[in-house]
N, C-alpha and C positions, 0 to 999 in steps of 0.2 A: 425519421428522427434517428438521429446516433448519440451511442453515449460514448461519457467515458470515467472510468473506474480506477480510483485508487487501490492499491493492494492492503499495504497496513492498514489494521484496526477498519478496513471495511471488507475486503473480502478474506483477510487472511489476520486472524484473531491472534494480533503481533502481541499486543501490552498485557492482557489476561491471563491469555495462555502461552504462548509462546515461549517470552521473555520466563514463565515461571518454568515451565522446560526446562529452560538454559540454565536458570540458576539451583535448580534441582542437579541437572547432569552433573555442573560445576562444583558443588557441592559432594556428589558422590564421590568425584576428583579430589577430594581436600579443601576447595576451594570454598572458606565460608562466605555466604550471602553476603554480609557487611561488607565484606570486602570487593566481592565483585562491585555488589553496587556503588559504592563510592567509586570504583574505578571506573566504572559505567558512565555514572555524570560527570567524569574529566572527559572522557572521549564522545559520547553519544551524540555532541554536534558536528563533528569532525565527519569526512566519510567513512561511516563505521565498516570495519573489516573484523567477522564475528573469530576471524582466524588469529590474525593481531592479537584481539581481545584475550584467546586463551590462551595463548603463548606467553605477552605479559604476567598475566596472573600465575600462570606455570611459572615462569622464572622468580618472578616476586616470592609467590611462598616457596620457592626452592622446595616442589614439587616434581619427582621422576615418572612422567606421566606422558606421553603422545600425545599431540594437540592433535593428530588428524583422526585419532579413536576417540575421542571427547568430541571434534567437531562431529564426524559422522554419526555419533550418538543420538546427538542434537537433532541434525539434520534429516537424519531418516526417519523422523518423526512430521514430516512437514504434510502432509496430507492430511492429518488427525484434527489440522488447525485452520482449516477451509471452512470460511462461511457456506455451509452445503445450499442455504434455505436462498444466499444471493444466488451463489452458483445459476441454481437452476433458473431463475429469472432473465438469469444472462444469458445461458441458454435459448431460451424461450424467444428470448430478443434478435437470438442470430448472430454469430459471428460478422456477418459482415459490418452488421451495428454497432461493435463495442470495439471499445479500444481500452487498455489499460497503460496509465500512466502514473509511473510508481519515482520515491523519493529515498536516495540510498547510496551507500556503497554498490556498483554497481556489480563486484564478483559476488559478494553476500547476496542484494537482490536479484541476482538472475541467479546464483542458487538456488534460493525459494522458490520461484518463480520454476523452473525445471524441476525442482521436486517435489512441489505442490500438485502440479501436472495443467495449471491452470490456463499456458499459454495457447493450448489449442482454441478455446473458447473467442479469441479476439484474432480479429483483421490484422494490427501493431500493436505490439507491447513496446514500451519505452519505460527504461533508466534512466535519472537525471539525478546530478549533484547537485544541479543547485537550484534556480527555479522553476516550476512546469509552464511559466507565462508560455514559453517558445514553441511548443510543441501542442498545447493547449489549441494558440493561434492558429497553429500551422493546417492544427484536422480543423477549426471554427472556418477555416476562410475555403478547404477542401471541400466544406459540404454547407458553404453558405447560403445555400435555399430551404435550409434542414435548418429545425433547433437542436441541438447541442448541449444533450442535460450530463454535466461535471457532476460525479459524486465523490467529496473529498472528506475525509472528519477532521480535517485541520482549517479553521477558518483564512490561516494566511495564506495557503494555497488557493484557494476559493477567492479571496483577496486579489490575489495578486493579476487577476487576468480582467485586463480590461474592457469592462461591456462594451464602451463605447469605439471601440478596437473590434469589438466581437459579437457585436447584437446579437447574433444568434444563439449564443450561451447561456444556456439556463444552468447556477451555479448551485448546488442541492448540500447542504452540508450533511452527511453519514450518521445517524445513531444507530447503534444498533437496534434498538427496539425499537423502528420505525418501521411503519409496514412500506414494503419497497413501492408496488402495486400507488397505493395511494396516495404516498408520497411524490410520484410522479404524475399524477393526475393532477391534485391538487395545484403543483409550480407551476406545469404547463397550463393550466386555467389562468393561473394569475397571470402569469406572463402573457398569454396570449389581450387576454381583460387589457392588463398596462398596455401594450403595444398601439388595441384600438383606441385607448385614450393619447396616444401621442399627435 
């Protein structure tokens, strides 16, 4: 069996904590919350560049402040924001099992991703702008004697990849407070159940 792992909000606790990082750091900056955030929802679908980000806001409030001592602020906090309790499951799983398949600006995300420390853990890590279908298919069709459990917490990512393109893929949507372990027992029973009824 291989999986494959989303970063945000499944292994790397983006929206919680993270993001409150950033606008805490921002904030120390001059930069008040309201305002980041509103400028956040103009850009946040775009390929976000967290660099971009605080440059803009530096010029906007006419701000005399170093975007790369605010960024690194940020940044060097990236370890602190690892799901530890996935980690180790991934671990346990083996590198040569996992793969991770993240949704991003791809210099922001392979920042993270390098200073999380997380890339050692998987066989390929993959960046994508725009959808994981390609990449998804690419490892489903790689190891199509294998099931292929996708763990993503965005339903359209999970969406977007077609089973009947991919039978092998068993698609798991992320909560946090899911126990990994059972979660994965459970789908692979169903699945396997659906399959002899076809």
């Amino acid at each position: 069996m291989k999986y494959i792992f989303d970063f945000d909000d499944v292994l790397f606790n983006n929206t919680k904590q993270f993001k409150e990082h950033i606008y805490k750091c921002l904030e120390k900056a001059g930069i008040s919350r309201t305002v980041a955030e509103t400028y956040y929802t103009e850009v946040r679908e775009k390929e976000f560049s967290l660099k971009n980000f605080i440059s803009t806001l530096l010029k906007r409030g006419k701000i005399d402040k170093k975007m790369e001592d605010i960024y690194e602020e940020i940044m060097s906090e990236c370890p602190n924001f690892i799901n530890n309790e996935l980690l180790d499951e991934i671990e346990r799983l083996g590198k040569n099992n996992c793969y991770l398949v993240t949704y991003g600006g791809k210099e922001f995300q392979q920042d993270k991703l390098d200073r999380s420390g997380v890339s050692i853990y998987f066989s390929q890590t993959y960046v994508v702008t725009e959808s994981k279908n390609e990449i998804i298919s690419m490892i489903c069709a790689s190891h199509k004697d294998e099931q292929v459990v996708f763990f993503d917490d965005k339903p359209k990512f999970l969406n977007d990849v077609s089973l009947k393109d991919c039978p092998n893929l068993v698609p798991i949507q992320y909560k946090e407070d899911l126990d990994f372990r059972e979660l994965v027992r459970e789908k692979t029973l169903h699945n396997l159940e659906m399959a002899r009824r076809r």
